[in-house]
C-alpha positions as CSV (number, residue, x, y, z in Angstrom):
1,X,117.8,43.7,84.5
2,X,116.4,43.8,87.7
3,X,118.0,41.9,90.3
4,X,115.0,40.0,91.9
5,X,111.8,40.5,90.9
6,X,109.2,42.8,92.8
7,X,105.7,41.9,94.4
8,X,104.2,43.8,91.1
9,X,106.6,41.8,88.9
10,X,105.5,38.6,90.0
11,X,101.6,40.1,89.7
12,X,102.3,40.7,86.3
13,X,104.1,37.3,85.4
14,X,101.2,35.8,87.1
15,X,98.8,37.5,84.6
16,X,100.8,36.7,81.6
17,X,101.1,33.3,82.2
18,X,97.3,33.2,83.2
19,X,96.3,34.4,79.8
20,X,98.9,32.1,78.0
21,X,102.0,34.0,77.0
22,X,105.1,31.6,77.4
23,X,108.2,32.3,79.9
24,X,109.9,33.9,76.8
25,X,107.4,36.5,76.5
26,X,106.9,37.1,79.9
27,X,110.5,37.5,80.7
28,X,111.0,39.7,77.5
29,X,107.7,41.9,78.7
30,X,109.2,42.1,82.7
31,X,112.7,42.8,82.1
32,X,114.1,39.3,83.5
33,X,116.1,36.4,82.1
34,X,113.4,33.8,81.0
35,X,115.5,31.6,83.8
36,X,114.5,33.5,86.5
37,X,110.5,33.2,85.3
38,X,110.7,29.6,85.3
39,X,112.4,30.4,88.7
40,X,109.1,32.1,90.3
41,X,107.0,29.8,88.6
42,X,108.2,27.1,90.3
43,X,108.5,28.9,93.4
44,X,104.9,30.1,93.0
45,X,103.7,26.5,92.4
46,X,105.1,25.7,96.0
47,X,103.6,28.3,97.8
48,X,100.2,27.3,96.1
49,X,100.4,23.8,97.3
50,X,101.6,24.7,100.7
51,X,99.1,27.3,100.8
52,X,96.4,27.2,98.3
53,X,96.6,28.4,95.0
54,X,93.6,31.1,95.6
55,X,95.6,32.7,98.8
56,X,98.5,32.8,96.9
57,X,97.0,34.8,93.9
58,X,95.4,37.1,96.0
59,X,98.3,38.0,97.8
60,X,100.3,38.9,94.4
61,X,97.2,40.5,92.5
62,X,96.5,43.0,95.1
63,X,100.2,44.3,93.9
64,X,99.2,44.8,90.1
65,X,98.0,48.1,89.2
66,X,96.5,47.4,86.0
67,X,97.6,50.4,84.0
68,X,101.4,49.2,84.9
69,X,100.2,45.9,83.4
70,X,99.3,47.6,79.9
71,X,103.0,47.8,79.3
């Protein structure tokens, strides 16, 4: 397992969550202990309030290459 997770791993969790997978599946799909999902997401909910949820997406989307995300 990766020790901290990457710009496009956080793209990706974003895009799994967004579409309803759960933090098992996500973690089990990026290669991270589901601990460390409910980590980012809570992390990520932060950063949304202090800076908008839309600025916050955008910054982390423009990392996802959506081939990588087929995987």
């Amino acid at each position: 397992m990766p020790k901290r997770m990457t710009e496009v791993m956080t793209a990706q969790m974003i895009m799994f969550r967004g579409v309803g997978f759960n933090q098992g599946k996500i973690a089990k799909k990026i290669g991270v202990a589901p601990a460390t999902i409910s980590y980012q997401l809570n992390r990520l909910r932060k950063l949304a309030e202090e800076h908008g949820a839309k600025d916050v997406f955008e910054y982390y989307i423009k990392a996802l290459d959506f081939e990588d995300a087929k995987k």
